[in-house]
N, C-alpha and C positions, 0 to 999 in steps of 0.2 A: 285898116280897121283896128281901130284899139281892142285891149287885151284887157280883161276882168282880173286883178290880181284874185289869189286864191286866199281866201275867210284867213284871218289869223289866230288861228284855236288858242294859242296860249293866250291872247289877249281876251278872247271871248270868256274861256276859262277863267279869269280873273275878275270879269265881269259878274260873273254868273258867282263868285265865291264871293265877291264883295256885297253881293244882292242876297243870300243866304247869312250873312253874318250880320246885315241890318236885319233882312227878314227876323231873325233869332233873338235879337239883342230888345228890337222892337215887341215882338208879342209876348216875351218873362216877362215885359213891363207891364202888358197889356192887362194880359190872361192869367199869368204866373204858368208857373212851372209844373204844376199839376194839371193843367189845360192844353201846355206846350205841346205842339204832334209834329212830326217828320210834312206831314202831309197839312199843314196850315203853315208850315216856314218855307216847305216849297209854292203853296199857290201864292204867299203874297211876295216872293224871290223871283217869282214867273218863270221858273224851272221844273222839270220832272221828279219826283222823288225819290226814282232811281239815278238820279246826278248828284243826289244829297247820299246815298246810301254807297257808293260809289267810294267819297271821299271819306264819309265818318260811318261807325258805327253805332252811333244812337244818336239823341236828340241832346243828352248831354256832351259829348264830344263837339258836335255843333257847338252850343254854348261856351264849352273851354276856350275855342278856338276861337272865338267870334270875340271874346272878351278878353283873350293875349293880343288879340290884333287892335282891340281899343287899347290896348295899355301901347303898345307900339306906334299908334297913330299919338298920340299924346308925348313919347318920347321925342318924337320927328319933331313934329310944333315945339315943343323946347328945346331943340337943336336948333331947328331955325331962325328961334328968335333969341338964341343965344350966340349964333353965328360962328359955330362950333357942336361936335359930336361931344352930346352929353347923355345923362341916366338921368331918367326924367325922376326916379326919386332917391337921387343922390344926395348924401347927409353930407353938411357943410361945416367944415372943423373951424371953427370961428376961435376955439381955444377956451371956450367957454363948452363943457357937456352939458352940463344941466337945461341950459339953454336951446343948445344944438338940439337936443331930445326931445323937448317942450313943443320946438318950432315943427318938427318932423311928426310928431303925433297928434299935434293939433291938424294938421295936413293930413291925418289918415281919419281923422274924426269926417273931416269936411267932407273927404271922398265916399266914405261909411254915408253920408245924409243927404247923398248927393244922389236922385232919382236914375240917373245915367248909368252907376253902378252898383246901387241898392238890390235891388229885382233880379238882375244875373249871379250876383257876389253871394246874394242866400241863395240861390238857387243850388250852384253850384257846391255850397256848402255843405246844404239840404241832401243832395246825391251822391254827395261824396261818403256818406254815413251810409251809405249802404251798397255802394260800387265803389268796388276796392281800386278797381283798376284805372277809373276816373280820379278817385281819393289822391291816388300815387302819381299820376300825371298833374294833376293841379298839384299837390305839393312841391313836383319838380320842378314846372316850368312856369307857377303863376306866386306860390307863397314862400318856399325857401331864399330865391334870391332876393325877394324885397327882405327878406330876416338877415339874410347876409350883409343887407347894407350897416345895419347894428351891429353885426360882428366885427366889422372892419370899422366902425366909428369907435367902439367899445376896444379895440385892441389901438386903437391911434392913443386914446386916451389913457390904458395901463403903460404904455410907452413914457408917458408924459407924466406917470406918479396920479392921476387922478380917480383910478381905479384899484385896488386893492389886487398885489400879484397874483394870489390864487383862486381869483374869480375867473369862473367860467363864462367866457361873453355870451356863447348862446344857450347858456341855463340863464345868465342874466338877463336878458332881453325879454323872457318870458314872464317879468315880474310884471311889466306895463301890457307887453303885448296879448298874454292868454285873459287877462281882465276886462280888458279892451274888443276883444273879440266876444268875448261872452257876455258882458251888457250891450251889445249891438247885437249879437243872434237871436239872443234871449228876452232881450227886451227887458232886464229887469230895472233898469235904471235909465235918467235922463244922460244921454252923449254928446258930454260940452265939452268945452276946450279947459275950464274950472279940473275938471273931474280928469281929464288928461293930463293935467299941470301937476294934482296931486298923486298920478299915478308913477308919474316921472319921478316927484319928490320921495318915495313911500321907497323908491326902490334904490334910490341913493343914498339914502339918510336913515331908512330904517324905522320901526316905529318906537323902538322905544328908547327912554329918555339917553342924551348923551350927555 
C-alpha cells in the first residue's frame, strides 16, 4: 500500500509568501496605499491574516518586503541572461563618468515611470515620513545600497584624476539624486531623460561660468 509523503511546509510557505507579495504589489497599484489593508492582501493571497501578521508587522512591511524581493527577481533575470552573478544596477566604468552617470540615471528615470514600480516606490516613501522604523529599514536594505553604487563609481573615478580629491562621493551624489527624487515625488516637473542629462551635467561642471 503506498505511503502519502508528508505536505512540505517550507515549500507551501513560500507559496503562500510569494502569493502575499503579488497580492501587495498588485492592490498599491490598484487601490493605492491609502486603501491598502492586511485584510484585502490576505483574501486576494488566498491566505489568513493571521499568516500575514505572523510574518510582518504592518501592511507596510508587507510592501518593503514584496518590493526587495522584485528588485531581487530582477537581479536573477540579469544574471541569467548575463551568464554570470551580477548587481542588477551595477554602474559600468566605461572610463568615461559623465556618461557612465547619464546612462545610470536615465535608467532610474525609466524605472521612476515605470507602473510596476511607481504605486509601491511612493508608497513606501509616503510611510516612511511618518514610520521611522519602516523609514530606517528601507533606507537600509532598499535605498542606501543602490547610493552605494555612486560611491564606488565616484571613488573609481577620483582614483583616475576625474573627480576633484576632496569631494565627498556621497555628498556628491546627492546633487543629481535628491533632485531627481523630488521632481518624481512631488510632481513638480516633467521626468525625462533631457532633465537627467542636465542633472548629471549641473553636478560636474558646476553652474557658473568657467
Amino acid at each position: 500500500m503506498a505511503t502519502k509523503s508528508a505536505p512540505d511546509s517550507t515549500r507551501r510557505s513560500e507559496r503562500s509568501r510569494r502569493a502575499i507579495y503579488d497580492a501587495a504589489m498588485d492592490l498599491v497599484t490598484e487601490v493605492g496605499y491609502g486603501k491598502l489593508t492586511i485584510e484585502a492582501i490576505a483574501a486576494r493571497a488566498g491566505v489568513g491574516k493571521q499568516t500575514i501578521y505572523r510574518w510582518w508587522p504592518s501592511k507596510g512591511a508587507v510592501l518593503l518586503d514584496a518590493f526587495l524581493d522584485l528588485g531581487a527577481q530582477a537581479t536573477q533575470e540579469a544574471s541569467d541572461a548575463a551568464g554570470h552573478e551580477t548587481t542588477q544596477y551595477e554602474i559600468p566604468d566605461t572610463g568615461d563618468l559623465e556618461t557612465d552617470l547619464k546612462n545610470v540615471v536615465r535608467s532610474t528615470i525609466d524605472e521612476f515611470k515605470n507602473p510596476k514600480y511607481d504605486a509601491p516606490w511612493r508608497a513606501l516613501a509616503a510611510e516612511g515620513m511618518i514610520n521611522p522604523e519602516l523609514s530606517a529599514e528601507y533606507v537600509e536594505k532598499l535605498l542606501e545600497p543602490s547610493l552605494q553604487l555612486f560611491v564606488k563609481r565616484l571613488e573609481i573615478a577620483k582614483e583616475a584624476g576625474q573627480v576633484a580629491p576632496h569631494v565627498d562621493p556621497r555628498i556628491a551624489l546627492e546633487l543629481w539624486s535628491g533632485p531627481l527624487a523630488q521632481r518624481w515625488l512631488q510632481r513638480t516637473g516633467p521626468l525625462t531623460h533631457e532633465y537627467g542629462d542636465k542633472l548629471v551635467e549641473y553636478a560636474l561642471y558646476g553652474i557658473a561660468p568657467r
